[in-house]
C-alpha positions in Angstrom: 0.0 0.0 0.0 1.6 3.3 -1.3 1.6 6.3 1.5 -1.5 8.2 -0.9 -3.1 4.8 -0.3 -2.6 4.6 3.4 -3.3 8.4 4.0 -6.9 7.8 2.4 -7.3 5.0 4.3 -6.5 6.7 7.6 -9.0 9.5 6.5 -12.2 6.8 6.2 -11.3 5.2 9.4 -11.3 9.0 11.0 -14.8 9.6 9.6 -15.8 5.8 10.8 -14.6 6.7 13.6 -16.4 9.9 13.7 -20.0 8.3 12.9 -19.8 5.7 15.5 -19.4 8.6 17.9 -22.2 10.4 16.8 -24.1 7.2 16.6 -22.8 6.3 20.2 -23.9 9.9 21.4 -27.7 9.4 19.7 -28.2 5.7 21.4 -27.2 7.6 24.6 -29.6 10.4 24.3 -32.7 7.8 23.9 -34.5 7.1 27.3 -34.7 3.1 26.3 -31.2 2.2 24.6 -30.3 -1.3 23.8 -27.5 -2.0 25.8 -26.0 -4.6 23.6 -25.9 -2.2 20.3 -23.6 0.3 22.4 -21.7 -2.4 23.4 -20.7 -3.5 19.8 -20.6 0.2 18.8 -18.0 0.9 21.5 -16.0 -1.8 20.5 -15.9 -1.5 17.2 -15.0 2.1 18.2 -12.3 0.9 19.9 -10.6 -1.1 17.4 -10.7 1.5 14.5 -8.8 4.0 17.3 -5.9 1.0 17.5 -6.2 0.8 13.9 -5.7 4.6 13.5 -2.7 4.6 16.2 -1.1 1.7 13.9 -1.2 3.7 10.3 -0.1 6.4 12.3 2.8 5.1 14.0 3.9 3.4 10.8 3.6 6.9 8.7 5.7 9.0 11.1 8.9 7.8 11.1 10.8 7.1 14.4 13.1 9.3 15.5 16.3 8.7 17.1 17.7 11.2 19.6 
């Protein structure tokens, strides 16, 4: 995957990342939320923010001091 291809990929996982928020933040706000459904949102929540940290660690390159 060239670093265009990586950068574009890190963008949609942002904006995933952004929806299940909002979608997290909407199931809150209704009196009667299914429990489960927030569950499974928060974790796939969770797993696009590791895959985030991971493109992002492997675009910035380490530095040495």
């Amino acid at each position: 995957m060239g670093d265009a291809e990586t950068r574009k990929r890190l963008e949609l996982l942002r904006q995933e990342h952004r929806d299940l928020d909002a979608a997290i933040a909407a199931l809150t706000e209704q009196v009667l939320h299914d429990q489960l459904q927030m569950a499974r949102l928060k974790k796939r929540k969770l797993r696009l923010r590791d895959e985030i940290a991971a493109i992002e660690d492997n675009l910035v390159p380490d530095i040495i001091a």
